[in-house]
N, CA, C and O atoms as CSV, one atom per row, in Angstrom:
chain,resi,resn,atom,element,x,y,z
A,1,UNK,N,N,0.822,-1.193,0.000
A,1,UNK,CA,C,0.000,0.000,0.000
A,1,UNK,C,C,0.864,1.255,0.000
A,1,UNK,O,O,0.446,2.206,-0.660
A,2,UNK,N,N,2.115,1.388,0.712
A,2,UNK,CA,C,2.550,2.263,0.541
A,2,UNK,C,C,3.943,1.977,0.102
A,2,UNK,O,O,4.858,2.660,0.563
A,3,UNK,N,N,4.158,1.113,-0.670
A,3,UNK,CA,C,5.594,0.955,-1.372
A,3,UNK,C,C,5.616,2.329,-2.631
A,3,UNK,O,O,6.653,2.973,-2.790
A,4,UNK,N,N,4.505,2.599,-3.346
A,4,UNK,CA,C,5.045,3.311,-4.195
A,4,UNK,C,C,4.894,5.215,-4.009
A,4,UNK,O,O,5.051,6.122,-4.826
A,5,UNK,N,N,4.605,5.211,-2.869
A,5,UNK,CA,C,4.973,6.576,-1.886
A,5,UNK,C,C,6.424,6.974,-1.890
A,5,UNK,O,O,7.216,6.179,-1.383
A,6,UNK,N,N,6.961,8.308,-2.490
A,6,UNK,CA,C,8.701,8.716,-2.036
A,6,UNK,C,C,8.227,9.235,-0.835
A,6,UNK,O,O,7.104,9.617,-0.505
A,7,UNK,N,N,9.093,9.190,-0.350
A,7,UNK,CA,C,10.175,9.979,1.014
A,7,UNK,C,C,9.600,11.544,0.521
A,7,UNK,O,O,9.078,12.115,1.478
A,8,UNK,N,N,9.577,12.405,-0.819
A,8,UNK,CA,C,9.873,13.576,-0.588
A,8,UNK,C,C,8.507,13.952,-0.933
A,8,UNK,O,O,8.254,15.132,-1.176
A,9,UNK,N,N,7.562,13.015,-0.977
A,9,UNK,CA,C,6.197,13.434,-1.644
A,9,UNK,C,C,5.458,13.902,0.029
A,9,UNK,O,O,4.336,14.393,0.149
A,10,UNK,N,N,6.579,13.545,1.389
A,10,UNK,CA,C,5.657,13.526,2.273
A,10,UNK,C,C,6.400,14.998,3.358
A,10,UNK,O,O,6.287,15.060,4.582
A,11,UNK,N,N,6.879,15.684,2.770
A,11,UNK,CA,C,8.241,16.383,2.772
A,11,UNK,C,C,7.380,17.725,2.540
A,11,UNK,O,O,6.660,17.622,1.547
A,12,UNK,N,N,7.267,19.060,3.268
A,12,UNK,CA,C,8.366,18.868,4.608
A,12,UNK,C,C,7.620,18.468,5.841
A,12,UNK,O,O,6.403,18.601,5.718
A,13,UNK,N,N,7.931,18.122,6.723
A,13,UNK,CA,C,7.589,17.234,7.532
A,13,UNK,C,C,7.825,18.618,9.104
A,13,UNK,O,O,8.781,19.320,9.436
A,14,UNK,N,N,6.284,18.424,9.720
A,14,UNK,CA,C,5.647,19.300,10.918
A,14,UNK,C,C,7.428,19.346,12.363
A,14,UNK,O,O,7.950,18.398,12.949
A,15,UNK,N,N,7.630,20.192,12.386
A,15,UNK,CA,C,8.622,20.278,13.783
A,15,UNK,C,C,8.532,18.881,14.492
A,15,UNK,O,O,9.440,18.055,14.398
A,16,UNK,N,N,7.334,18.657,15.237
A,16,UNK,CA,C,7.032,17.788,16.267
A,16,UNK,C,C,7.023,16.514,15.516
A,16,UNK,O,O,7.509,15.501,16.018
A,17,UNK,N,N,6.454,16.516,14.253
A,17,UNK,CA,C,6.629,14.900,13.320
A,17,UNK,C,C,8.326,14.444,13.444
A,17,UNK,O,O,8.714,13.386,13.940
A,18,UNK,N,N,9.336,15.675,12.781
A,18,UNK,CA,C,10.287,15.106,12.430
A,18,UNK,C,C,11.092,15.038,13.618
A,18,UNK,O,O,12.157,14.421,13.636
A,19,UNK,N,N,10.537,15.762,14.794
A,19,UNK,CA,C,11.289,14.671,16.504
A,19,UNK,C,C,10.773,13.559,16.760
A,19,UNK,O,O,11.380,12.806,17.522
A,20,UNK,N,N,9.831,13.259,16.333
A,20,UNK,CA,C,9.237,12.214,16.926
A,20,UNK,C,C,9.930,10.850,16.134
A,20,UNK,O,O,10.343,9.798,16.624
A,21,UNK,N,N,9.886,11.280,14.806
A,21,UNK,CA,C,10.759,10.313,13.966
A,21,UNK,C,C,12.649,10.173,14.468
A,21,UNK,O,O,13.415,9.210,14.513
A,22,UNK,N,N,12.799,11.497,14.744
A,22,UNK,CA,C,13.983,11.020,15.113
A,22,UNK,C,C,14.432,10.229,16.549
A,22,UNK,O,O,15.485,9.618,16.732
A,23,UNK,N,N,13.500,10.391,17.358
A,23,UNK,CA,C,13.137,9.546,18.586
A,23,UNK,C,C,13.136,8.479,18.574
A,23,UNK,O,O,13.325,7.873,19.629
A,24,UNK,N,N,12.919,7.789,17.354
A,24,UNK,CA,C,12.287,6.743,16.767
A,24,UNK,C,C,14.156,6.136,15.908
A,24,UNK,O,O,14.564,4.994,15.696
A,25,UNK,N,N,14.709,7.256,15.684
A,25,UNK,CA,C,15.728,6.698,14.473
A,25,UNK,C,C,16.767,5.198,15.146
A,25,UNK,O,O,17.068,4.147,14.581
A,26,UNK,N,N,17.044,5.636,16.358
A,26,UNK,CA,C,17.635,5.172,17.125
A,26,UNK,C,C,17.570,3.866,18.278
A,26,UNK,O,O,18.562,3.316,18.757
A,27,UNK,N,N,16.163,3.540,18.576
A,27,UNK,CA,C,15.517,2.895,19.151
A,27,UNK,C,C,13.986,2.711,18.992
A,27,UNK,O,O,13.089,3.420,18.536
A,28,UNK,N,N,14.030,1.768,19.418
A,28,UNK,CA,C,11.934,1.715,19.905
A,28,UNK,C,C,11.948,2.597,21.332
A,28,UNK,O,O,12.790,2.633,22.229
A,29,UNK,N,N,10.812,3.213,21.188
A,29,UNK,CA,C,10.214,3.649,22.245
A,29,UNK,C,C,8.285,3.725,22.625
A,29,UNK,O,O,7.222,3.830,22.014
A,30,UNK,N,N,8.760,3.600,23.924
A,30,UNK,CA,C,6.921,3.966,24.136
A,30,UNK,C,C,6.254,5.355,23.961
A,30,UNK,O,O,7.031,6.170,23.464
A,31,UNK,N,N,5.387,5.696,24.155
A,31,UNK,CA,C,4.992,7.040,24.193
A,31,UNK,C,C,6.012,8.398,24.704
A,31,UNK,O,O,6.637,9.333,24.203
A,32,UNK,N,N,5.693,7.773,26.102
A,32,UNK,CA,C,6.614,8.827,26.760
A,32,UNK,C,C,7.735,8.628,27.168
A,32,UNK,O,O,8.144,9.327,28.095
A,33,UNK,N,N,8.672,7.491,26.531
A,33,UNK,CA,C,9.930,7.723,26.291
A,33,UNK,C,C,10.319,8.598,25.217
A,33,UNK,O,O,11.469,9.035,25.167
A,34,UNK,N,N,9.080,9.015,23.982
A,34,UNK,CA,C,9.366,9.608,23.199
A,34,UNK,C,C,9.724,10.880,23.898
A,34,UNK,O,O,10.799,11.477,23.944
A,35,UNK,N,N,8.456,11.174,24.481
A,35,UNK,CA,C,8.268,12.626,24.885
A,35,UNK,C,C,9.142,13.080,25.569
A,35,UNK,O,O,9.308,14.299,25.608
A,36,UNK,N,N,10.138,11.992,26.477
A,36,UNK,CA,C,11.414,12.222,27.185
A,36,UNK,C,C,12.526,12.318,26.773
A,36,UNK,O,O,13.277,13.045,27.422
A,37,UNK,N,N,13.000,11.719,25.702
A,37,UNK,CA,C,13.662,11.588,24.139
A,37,UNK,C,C,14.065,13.144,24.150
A,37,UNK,O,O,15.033,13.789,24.552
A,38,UNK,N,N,12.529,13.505,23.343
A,38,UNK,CA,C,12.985,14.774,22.554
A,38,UNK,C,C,12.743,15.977,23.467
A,38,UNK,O,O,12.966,16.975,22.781
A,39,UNK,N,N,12.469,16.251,24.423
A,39,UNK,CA,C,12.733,17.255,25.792
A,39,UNK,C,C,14.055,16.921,26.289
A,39,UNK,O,O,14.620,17.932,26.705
A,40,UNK,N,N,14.760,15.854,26.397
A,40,UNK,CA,C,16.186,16.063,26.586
A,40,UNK,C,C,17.161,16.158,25.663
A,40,UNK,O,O,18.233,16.715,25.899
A,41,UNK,N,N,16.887,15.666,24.643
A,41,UNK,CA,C,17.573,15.886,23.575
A,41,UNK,C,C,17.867,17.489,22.975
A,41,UNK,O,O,18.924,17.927,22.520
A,42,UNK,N,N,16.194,18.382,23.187
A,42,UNK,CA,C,16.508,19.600,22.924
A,42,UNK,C,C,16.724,20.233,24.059
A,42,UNK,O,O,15.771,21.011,24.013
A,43,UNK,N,N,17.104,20.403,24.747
A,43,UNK,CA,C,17.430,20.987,26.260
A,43,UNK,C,C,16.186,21.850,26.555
A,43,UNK,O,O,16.273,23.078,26.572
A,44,UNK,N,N,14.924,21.142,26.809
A,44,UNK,CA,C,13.674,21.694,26.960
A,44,UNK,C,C,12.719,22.330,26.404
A,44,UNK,O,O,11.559,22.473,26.789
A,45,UNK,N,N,13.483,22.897,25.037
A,45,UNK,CA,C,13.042,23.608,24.097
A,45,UNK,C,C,11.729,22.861,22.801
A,45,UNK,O,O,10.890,23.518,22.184
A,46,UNK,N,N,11.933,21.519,22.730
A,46,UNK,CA,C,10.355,21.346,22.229
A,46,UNK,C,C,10.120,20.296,23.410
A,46,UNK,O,O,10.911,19.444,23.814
A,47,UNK,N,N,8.577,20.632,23.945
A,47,UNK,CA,C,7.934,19.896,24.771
A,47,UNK,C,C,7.033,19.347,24.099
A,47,UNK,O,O,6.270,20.066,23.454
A,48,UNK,N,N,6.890,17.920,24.077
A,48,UNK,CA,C,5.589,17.350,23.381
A,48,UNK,C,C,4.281,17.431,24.489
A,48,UNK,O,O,4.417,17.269,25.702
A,49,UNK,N,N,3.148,17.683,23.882
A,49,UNK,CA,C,1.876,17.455,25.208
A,49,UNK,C,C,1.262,15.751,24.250
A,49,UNK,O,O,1.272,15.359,23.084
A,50,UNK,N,N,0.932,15.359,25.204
A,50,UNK,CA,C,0.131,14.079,25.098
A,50,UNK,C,C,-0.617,14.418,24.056
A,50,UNK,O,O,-0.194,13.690,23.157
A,51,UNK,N,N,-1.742,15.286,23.485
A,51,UNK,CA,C,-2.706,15.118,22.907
A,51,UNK,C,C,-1.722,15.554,20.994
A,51,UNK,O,O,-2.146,15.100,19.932
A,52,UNK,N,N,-0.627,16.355,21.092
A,52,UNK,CA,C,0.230,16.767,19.885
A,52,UNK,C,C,0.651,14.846,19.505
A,52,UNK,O,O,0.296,14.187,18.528
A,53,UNK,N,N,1.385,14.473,20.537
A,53,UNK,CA,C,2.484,13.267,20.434
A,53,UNK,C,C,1.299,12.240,20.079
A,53,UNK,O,O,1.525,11.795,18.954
A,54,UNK,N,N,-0.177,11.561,20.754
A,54,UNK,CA,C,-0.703,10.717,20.202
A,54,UNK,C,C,-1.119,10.982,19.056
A,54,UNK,O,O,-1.029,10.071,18.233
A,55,UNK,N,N,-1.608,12.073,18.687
A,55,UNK,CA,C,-2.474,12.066,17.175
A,55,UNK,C,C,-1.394,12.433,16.044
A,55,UNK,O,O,-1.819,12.426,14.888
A,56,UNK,N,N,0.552,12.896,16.343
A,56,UNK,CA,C,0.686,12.388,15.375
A,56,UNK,C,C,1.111,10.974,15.534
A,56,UNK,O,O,1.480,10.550,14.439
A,57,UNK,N,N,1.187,10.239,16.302
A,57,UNK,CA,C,1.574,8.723,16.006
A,57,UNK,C,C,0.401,8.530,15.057
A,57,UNK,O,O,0.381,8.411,13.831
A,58,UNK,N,N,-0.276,8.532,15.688
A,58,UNK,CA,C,-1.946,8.301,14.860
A,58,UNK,C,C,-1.759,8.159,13.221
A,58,UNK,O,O,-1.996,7.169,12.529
A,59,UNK,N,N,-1.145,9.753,12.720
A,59,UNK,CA,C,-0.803,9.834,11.765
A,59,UNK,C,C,-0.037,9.452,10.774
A,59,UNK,O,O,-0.205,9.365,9.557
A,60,UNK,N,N,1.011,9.194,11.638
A,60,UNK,CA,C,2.041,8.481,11.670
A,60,UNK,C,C,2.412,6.614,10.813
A,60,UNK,O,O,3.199,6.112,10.011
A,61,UNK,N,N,1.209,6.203,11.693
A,61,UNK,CA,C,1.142,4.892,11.709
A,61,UNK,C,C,0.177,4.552,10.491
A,61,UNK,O,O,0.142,3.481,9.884
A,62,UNK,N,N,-0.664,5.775,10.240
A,62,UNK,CA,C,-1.788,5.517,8.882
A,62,UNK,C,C,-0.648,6.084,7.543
A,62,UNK,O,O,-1.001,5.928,6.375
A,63,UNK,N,N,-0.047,6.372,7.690
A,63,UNK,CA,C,1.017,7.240,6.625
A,63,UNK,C,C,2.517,5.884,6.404
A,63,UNK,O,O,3.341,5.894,5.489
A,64,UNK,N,N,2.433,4.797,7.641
A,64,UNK,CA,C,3.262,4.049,7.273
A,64,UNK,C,C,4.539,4.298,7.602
A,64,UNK,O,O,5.480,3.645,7.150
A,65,UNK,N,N,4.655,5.266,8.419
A,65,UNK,CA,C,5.919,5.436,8.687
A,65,UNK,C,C,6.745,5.060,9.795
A,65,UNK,O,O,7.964,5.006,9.962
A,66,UNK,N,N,5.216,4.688,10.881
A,66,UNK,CA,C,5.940,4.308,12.243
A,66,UNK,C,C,4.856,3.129,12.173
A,66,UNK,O,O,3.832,3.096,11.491
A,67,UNK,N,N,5.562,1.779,13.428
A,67,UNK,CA,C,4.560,0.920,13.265
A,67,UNK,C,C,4.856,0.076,15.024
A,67,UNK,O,O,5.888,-0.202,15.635
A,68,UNK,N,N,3.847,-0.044,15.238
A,68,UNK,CA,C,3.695,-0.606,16.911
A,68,UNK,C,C,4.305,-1.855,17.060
A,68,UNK,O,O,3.848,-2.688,16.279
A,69,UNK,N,N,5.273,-2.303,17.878
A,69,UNK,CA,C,6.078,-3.528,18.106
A,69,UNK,C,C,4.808,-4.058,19.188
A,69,UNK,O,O,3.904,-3.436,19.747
A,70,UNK,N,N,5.189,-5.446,19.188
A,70,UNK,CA,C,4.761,-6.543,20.125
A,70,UNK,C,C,6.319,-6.123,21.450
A,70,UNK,O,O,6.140,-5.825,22.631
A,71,UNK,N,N,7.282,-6.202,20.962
A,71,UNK,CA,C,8.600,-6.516,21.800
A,71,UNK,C,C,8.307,-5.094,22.827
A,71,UNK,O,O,7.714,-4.019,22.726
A,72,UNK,N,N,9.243,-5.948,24.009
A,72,UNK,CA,C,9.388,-4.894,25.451
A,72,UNK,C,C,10.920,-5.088,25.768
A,72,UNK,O,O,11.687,-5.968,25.378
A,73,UNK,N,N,11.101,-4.186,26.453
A,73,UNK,CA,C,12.607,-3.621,26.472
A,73,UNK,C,C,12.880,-4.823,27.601
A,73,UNK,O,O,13.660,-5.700,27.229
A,74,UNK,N,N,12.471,-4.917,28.576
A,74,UNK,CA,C,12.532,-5.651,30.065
A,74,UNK,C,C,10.853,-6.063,30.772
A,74,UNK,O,O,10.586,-5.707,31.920
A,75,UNK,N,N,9.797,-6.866,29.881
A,75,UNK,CA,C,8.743,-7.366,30.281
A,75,UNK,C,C,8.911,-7.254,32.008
A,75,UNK,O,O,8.022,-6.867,32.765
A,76,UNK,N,N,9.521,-7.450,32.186
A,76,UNK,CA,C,8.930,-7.608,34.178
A,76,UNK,C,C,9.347,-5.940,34.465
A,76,UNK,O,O,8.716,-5.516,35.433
A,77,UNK,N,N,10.038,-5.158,33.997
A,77,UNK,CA,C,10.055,-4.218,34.267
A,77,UNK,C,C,9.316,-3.007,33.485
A,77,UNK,O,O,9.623,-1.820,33.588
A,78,UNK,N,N,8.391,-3.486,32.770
A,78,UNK,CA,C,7.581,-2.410,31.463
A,78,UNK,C,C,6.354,-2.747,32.248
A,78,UNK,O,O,6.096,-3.772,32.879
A,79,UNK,N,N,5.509,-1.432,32.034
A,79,UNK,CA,C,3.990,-1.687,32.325
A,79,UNK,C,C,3.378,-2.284,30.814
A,79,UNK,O,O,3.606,-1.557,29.847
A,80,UNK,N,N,2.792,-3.266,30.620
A,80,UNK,CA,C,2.230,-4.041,29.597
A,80,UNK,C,C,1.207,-2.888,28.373
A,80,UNK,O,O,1.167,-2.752,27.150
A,81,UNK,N,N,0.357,-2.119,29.813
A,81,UNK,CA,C,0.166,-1.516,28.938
A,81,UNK,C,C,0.760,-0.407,27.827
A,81,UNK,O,O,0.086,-0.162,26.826
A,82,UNK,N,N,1.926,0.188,28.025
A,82,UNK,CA,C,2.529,0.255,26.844
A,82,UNK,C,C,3.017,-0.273,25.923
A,82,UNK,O,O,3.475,-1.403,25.756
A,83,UNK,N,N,2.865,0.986,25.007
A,83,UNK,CA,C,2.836,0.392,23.259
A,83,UNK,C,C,3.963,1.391,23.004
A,83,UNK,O,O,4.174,2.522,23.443
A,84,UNK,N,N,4.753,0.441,21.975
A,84,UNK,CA,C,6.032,0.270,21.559
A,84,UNK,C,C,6.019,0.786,20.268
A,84,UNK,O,O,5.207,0.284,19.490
A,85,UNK,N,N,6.725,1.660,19.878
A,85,UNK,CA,C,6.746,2.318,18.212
A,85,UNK,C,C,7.891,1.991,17.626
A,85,UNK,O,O,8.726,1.755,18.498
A,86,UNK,N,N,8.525,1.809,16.039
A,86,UNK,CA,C,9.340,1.846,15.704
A,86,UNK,C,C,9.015,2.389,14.572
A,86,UNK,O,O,7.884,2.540,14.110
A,87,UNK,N,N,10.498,2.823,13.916
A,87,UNK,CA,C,10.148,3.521,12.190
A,87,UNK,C,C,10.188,2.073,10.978
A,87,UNK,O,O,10.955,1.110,10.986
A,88,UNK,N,N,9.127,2.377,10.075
A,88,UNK,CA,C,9.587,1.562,9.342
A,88,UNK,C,C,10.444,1.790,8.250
A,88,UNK,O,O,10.981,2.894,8.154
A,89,UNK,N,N,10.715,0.658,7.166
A,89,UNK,CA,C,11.551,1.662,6.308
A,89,UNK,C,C,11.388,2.879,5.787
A,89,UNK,O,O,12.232,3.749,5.569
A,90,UNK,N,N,9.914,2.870,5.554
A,90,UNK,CA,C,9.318,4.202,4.375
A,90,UNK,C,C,10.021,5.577,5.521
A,90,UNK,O,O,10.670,6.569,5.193
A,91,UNK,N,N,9.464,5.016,7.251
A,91,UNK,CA,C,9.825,5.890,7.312
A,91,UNK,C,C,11.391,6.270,7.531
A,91,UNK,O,O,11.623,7.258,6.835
A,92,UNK,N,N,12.649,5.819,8.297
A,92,UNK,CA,C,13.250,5.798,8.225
A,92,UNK,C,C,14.136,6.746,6.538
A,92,UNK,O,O,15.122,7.483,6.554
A,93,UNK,N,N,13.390,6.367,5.465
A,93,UNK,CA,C,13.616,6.822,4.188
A,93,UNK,C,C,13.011,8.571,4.489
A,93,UNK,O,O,13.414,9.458,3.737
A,94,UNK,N,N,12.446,8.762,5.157
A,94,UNK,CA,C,11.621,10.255,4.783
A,94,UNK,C,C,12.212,10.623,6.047
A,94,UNK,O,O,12.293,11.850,6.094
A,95,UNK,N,N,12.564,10.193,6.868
A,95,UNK,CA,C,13.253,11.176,8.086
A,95,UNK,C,C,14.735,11.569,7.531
A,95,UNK,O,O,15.262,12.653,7.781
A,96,UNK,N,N,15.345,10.533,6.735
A,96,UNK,CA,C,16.536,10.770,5.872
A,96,UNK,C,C,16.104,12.097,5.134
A,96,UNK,O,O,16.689,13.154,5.369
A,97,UNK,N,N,15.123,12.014,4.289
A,97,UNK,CA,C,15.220,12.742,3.315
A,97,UNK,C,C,14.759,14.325,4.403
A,97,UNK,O,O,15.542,15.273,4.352
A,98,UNK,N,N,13.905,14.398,5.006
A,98,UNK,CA,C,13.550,15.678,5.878
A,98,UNK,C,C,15.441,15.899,6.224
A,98,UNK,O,O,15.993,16.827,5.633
A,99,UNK,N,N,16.205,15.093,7.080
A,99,UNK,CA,C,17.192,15.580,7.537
A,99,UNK,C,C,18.323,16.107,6.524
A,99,UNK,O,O,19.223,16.878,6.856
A,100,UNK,N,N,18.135,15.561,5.202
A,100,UNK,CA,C,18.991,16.362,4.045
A,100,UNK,C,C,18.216,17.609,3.517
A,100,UNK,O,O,18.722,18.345,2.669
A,101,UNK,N,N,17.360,17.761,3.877
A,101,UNK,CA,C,16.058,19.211,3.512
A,101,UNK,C,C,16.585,20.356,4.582
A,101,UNK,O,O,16.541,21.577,4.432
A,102,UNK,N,N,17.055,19.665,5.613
A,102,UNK,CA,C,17.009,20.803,6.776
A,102,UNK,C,C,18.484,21.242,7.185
A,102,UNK,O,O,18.899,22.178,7.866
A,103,UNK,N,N,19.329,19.852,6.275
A,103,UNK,CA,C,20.813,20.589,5.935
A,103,UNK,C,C,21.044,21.631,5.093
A,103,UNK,O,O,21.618,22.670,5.420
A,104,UNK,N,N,20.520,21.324,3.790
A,104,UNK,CA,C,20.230,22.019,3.123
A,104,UNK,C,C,20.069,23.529,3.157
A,104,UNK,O,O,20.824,24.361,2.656
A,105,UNK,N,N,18.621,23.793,4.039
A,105,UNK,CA,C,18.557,25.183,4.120
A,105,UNK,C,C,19.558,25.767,5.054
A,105,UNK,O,O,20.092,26.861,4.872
A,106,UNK,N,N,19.803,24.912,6.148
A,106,UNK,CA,C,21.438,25.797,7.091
A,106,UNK,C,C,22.686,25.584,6.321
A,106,UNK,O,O,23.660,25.929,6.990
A,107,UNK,N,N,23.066,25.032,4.877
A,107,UNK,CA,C,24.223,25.223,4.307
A,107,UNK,C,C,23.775,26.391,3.294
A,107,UNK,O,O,24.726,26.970,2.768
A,108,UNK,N,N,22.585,26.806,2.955
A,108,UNK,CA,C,21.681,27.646,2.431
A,108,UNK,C,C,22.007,29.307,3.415
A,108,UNK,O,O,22.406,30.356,2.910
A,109,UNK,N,N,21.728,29.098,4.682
A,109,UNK,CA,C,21.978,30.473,5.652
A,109,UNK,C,C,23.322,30.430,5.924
A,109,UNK,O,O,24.007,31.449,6.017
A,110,UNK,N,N,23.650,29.563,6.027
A,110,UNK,CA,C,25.464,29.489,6.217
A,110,UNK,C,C,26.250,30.278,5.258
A,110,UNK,O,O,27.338,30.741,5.599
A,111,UNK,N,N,25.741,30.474,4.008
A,111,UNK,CA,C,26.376,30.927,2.477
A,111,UNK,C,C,25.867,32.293,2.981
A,111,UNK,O,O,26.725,33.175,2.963
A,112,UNK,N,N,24.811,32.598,3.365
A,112,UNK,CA,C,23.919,34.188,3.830
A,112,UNK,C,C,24.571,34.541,4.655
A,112,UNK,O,O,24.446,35.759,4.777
A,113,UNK,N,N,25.584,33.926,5.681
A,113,UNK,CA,C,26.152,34.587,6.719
A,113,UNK,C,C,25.434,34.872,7.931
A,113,UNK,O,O,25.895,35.677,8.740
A,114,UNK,N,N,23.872,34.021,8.208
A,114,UNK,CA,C,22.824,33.928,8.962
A,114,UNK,C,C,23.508,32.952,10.445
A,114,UNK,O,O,23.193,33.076,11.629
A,115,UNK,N,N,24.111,32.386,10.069
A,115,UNK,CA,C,24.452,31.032,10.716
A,115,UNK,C,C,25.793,31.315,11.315
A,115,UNK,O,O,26.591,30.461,10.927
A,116,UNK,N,N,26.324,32.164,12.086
A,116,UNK,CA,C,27.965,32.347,12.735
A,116,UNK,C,C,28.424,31.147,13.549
A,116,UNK,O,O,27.996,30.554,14.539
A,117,UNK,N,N,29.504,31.022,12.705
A,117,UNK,CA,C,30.813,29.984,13.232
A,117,UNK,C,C,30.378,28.516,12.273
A,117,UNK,O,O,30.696,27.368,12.584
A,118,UNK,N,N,29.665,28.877,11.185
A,118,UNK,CA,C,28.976,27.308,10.397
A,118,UNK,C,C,29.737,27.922,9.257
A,118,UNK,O,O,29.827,29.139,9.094
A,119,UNK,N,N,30.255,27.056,8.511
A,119,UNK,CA,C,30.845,27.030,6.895
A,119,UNK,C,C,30.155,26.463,6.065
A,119,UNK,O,O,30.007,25.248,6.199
A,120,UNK,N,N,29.445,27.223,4.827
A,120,UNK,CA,C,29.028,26.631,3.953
A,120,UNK,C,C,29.901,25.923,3.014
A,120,UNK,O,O,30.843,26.476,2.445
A,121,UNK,N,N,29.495,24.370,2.814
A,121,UNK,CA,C,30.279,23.479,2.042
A,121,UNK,C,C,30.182,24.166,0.792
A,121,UNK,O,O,30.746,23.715,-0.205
């Protein structure tokens, strides 16, 4: 169903989508490991709220890009009821392609002189 979807047809991809994917690049996570993910990762600066982070999984998961594992990190130590996300390839392919989009425009401001102490290649 979604093999013949590109990466750039889904491009550019919402702030909070393309953390959530990158949350995702690296590991499985549950919900709010995501949400813990990308609040430490940006030093507080994007906060996910519950109702942003479920509906885009939501989206997410109908678009093919993320998809719910059965597997738990440590069963006796996970509450059951969490649910487990991972990227699939498609998405994995479109978080690639968002992260060469968003080089792009900072080797783009880098050339503008927007960007101090960055060298445009």
């Amino acid at each position: 169903m979604h093999a013949e979807r590109q990466p750039k047809d889904l491009l550019p991809l919402s702030e909070p989508v393309f953390h959530i994917l990158l949350s995702l690049a690296d590991e499985e996570r549950h919900g709010y490991g995501i949400m813990r993910e990308v609040r430490t990762r940006t030093g507080d600066a994007i906060v996910l709220a519950p109702g942003t982070l479920y509906g885009a999984i939501k989206r997410l998961r109908g678009l093919g890009l993320i998809e719910e594992t059965a597997t738990r990190v440590d069963p006796e130590l996970d509450d059951e009821r969490r649910r487990y996300y991972r990227l699939t390839g498609l998405g994995e392919r479109v978080a690639a392609a968002e992260a060469s989009r968003v080089a792009a425009l900072a080797e783009q401001a880098a050339a503008k002189r927007l960007l101090p102490g960055w060298s445009a290649v």
